[in-house]
N, C-alpha and C positions, 0 to 999 in steps of 0.2 A: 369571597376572595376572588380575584379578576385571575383568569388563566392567561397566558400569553401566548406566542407563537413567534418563532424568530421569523421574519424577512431577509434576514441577510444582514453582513459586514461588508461592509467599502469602506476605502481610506478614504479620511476627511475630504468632503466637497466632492467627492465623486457622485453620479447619481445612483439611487434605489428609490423603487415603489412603495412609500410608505401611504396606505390606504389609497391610492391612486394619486398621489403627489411625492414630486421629490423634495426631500423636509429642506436639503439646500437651499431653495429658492424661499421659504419663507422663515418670518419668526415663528422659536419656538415660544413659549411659557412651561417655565417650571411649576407645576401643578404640588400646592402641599399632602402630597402624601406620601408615605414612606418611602423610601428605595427597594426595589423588590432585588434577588440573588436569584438570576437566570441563567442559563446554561451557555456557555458558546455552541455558536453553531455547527462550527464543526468537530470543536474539543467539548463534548455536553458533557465531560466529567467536571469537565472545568466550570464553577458557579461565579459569575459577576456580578456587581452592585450595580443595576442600573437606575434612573432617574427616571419618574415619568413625567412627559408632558405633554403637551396639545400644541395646535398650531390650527388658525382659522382660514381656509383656503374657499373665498367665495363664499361666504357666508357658512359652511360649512364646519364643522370641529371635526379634529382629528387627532384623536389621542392615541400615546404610542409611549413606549417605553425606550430611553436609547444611553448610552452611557460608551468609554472608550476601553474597548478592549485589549487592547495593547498600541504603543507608540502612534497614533494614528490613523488606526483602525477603529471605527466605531461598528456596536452593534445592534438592531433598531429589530423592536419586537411588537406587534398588534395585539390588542383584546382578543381571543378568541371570540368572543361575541361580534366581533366586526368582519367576521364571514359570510 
């Protein structure tokens, strides 16, 4: 089972560092596998359904989990393993 790690929340099209890209600038894909129930960042009582997916920057993949945490705020999470 894949651990995660929050990056951070910005409101929609702002930027954040997802694996060293901002996911704004590219397609995502929704990858089929389940929806994981991750923590807010800063309310970690609080558990959300997020989506995972990838995005290919430069030949590169970059998967990531990200989903909207309230009205406009999304919140974008890394594999632990991508440390």
């Amino acid at each position: 089972m894949t651990q995660w790690r929050s990056v951070g929340a910005v409101l929609s099209g702002e930027p954040i560092d997802v694996g060293g890209e901002n996911p704004w600038l590219h397609e995502w894909r929704r990858l089929e596998e389940p929806d994981v129930d991750l923590p807010h960042p800063q309310y970690t009582q609080q558990l959300h359904s997020m989506q995972i997916y990838d995005m290919d920057v430069h030949g590169r993949r970059i998967r990531f989990a990200s989903g909207e945490l309230s009205n406009g705020v999304w919140g974008f999470y890394v594999p632990v393993e991508a440390d």
